[in-house]
C-alpha positions in Angstrom: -139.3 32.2 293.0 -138.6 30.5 289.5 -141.2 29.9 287.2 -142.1 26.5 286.6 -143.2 27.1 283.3 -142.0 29.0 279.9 -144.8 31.4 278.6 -144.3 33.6 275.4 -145.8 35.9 273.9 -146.8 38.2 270.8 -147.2 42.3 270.3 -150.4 42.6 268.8 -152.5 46.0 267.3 -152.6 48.0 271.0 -152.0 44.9 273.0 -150.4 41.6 273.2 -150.8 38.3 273.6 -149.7 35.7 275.8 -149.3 31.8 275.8 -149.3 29.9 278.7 -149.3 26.3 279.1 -153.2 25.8 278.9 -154.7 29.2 277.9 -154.2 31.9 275.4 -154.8 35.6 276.2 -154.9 39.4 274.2 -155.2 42.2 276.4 -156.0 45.1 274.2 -156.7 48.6 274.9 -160.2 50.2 273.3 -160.6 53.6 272.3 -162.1 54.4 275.1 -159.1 53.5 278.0 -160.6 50.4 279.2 -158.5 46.9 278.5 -160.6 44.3 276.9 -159.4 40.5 277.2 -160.3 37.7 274.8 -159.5 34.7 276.4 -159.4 30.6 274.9 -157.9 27.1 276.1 -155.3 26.0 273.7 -155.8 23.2 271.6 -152.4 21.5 270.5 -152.3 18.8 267.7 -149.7 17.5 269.8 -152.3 16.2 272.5 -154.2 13.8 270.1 -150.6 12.8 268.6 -148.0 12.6 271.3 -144.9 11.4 269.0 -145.4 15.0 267.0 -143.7 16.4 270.5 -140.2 15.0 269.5 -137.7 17.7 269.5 -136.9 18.3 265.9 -140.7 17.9 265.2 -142.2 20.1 267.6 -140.3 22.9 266.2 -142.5 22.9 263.1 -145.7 21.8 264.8 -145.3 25.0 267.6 -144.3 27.4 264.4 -147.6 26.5 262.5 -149.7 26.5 265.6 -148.5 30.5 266.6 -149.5 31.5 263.7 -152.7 30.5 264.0 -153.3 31.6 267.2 -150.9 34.9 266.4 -153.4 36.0 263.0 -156.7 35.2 265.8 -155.1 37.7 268.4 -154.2 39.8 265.8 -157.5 39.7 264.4 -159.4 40.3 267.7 -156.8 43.2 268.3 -158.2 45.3 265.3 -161.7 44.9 266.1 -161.4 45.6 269.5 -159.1 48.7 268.6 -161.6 49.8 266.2 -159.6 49.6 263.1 -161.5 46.2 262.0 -165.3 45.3 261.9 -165.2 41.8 262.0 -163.2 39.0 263.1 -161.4 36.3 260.5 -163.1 33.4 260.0 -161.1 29.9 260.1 -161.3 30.0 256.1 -159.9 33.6 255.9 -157.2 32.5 258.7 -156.1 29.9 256.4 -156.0 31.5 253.4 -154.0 34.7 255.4 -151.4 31.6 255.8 -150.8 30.5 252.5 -150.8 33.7 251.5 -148.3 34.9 253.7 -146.3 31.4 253.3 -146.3 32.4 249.3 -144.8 35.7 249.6 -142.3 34.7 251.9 -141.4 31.4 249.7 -140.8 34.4 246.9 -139.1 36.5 248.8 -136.4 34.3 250.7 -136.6 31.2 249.1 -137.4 32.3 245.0 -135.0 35.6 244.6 -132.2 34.6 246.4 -131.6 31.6 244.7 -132.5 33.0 241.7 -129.8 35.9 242.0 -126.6 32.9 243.1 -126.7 32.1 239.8 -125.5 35.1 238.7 -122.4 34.5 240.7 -121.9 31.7 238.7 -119.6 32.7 235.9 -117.5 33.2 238.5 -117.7 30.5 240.9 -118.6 27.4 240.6 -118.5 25.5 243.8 -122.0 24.7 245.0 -121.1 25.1 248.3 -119.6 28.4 247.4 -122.8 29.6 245.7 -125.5 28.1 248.4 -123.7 30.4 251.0 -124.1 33.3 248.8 -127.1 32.4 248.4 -127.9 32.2 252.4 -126.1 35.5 252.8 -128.5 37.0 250.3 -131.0 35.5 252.5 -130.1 36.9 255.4 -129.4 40.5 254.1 -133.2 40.5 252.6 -134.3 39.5 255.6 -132.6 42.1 258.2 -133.4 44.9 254.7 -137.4 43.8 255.7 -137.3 44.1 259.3 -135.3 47.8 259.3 -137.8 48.9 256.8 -141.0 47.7 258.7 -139.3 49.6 261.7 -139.3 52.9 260.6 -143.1 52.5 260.1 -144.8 54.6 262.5 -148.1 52.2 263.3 -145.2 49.2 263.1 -143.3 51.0 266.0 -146.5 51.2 268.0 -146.7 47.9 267.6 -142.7 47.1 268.9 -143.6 49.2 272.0 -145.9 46.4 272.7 -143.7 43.8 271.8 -141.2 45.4 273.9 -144.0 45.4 277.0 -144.3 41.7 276.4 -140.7 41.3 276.7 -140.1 43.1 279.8 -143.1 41.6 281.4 -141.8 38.1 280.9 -138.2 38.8 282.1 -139.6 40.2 285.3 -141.6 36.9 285.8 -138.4 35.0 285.1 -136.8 37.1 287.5 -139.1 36.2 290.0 -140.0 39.5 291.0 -144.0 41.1 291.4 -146.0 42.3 288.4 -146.3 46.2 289.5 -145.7 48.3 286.4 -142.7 50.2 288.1 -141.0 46.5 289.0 -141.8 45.9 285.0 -140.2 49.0 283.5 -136.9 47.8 285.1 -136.4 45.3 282.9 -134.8 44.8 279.4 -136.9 44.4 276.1 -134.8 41.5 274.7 -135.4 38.1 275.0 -133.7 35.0 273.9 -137.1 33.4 273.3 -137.6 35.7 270.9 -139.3 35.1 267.2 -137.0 37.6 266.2 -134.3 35.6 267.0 -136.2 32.0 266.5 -136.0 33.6 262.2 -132.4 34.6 262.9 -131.5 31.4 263.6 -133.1 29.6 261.1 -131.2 32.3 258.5 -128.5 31.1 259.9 -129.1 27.0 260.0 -130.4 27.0 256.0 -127.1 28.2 254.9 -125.1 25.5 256.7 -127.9 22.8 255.8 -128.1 24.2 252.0 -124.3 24.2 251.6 -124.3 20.9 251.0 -126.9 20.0 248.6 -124.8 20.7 245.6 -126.8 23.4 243.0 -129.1 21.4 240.8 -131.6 22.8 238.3 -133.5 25.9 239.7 -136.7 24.1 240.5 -135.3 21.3 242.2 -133.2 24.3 244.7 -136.4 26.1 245.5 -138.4 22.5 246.2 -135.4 21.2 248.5 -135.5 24.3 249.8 -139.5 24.1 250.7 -139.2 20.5 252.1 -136.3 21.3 254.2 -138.1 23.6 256.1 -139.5 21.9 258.5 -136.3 20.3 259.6 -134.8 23.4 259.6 -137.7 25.0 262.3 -137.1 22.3 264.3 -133.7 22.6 264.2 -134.1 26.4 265.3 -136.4 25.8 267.6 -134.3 23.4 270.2 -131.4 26.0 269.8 -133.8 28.8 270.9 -135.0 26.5 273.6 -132.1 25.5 274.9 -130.3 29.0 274.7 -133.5 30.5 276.7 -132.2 28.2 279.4 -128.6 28.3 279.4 -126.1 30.5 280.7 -123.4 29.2 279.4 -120.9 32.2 278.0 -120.7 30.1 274.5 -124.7 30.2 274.1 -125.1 33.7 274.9 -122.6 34.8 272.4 -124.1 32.3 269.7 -127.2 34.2 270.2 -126.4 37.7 270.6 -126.9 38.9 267.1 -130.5 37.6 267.2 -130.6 40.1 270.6 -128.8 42.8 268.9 -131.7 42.7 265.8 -134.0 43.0 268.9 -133.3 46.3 269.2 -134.6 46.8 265.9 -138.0 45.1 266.6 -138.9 46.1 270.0 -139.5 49.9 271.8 -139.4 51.0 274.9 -143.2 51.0 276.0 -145.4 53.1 278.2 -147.0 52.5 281.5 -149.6 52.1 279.8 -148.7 49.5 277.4 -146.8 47.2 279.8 -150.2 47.6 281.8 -151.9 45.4 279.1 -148.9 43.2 278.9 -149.4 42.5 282.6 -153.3 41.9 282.3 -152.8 39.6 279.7 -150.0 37.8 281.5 -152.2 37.3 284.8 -154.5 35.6 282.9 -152.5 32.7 281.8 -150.7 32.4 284.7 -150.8 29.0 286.1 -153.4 28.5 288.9 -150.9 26.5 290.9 -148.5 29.0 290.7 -148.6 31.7 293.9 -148.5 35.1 292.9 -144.8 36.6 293.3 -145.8 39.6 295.7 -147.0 37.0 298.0 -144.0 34.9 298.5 -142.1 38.1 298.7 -144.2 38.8 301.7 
């Protein structure tokens, strides 16, 4: 049976978390064995303003809106785990944000247009140094994610996201639930937000490469403002690749695959168990359960 729906996921601390079209689930695993579920109806901007569902502008508006939800799971994920007495508050969600927003405006935004200039004395085309500079981008961003790989609580945590993975392709598939079905399946995605940043690595250096090199404030502000456009420019490639099998689109896409590999493990029983639970509980009502068509 094909699903009528698209539902995604995130690898969270000893669980993961899955989006469906109405509801929001983590599945984590306690201390103790038992899986614990935390479970809440989404509530999109998007349905108090329609228009902000536009392709090019729902990119943005889904990015902002997982990582709410994505620091909540996260934060319900360490408590229930034991590693975290209380959960964030709304205030300490959205200063996580701007935090994390900051560091990652100095990191890929700050020092690599910084360094171009020292390419300068010997170029200066602005296209010329705006791909450098996207390069540079790039390569800091595949340096952070092999580094955070060969973290051992990090890898944990890619087993998961590899559980999440693998439980989503088998519902694409059409196939039953069982764990065993589950562990058949591949831990890559093309929905991926490991591939979602790829691609929008990949979009700034052809949208930058045109914008001449003005003074270094001005580069990091265009830079900033661009953003947006540039997520939802990633985001209906990543849409439209997650449903295409054309031979162009999977080739397009397959380095953001490849870095998979780099970003997802191969889980336990255990682990794809919670991926499952969590799964089932977004699972749209109309929807019959796979085992029972196959029957």
């Amino acid at each position: 049976m094909k699903p009528k729906v698209n539902i995604g996921g995130q690898a969270v601390i000893e669980g993961v978390m899955m989006r469906g079209p109405e509801l929001i689930a983590t599945a984590v695993r306690e201390p103790s064995g038992s899986i614990v579920v935390q479970k809440e109806v989404i509530k999109s901007i998007t349905q108090k303003y329609p228009f902000l569902k536009k392709p090019l502008v729902r990119g943005f508006i889904a990015l902002l809106e997982s990582l709410v939800y994505g620091l909540k799971a996260l934060s319900f994920s360490a408590q229930a785990a034991g590693e975290e007495g209380e959960a964030l508050t709304t205030r300490e969600i959205i200063m996580t944000m701007l935090l994390s927003f900051g560091l990652a405006i100095i990191l890929f935004v700050i020092i690599p247009t910084y360094a171009a200039k020292f390419l300068h004395s010997t170029a200066t085309e602005p296209w010329l140094l705006n791909i450098f500079e996207g390069v540079l981008r790039l390569a800091i961003f595949i340096g952070y994610v092999v580094a955070i790989s060969r973290m051992k609580d990090i890898q944990r945590v890619f087993q998961y996201h590899g559980a999440e993975h693998k439980t989503i392709n088998a519902y694409e598939a059409g196939v039953p639930l069982e764990v065993a079905r589950v562990q058949t399946f591949s831990t890559i995605h093309p929905r991926c937000g490991t591939n979602f940043l790829l691609i929008v690595m990949v979009v700034s250096i052809f949208m930058f490469a045109f914008l001449g090199w003005p003074d270094l404030w001005l580069r990091i502000v265009s830079r900033i403002v661009l953003l947006p456009l540039i997520a939802g420019i990633a985001y209906e490639i990543i849409r439209y690749a997650g449903r295409s099998e054309k031979k162009w689109v999977a080739a397009a896409i397959a380095p953001g695959l490849w870095l998979q590999k780099l970003t997802t493990r191969q889980p336990s029983d255990d682990q794809v168990e919670v991926a499952i639970r969590a799964f089932e509980e977004v699972r749209p009502l109309e929807e019959p359960e796979l085992n029972e068509v196959e029957q």
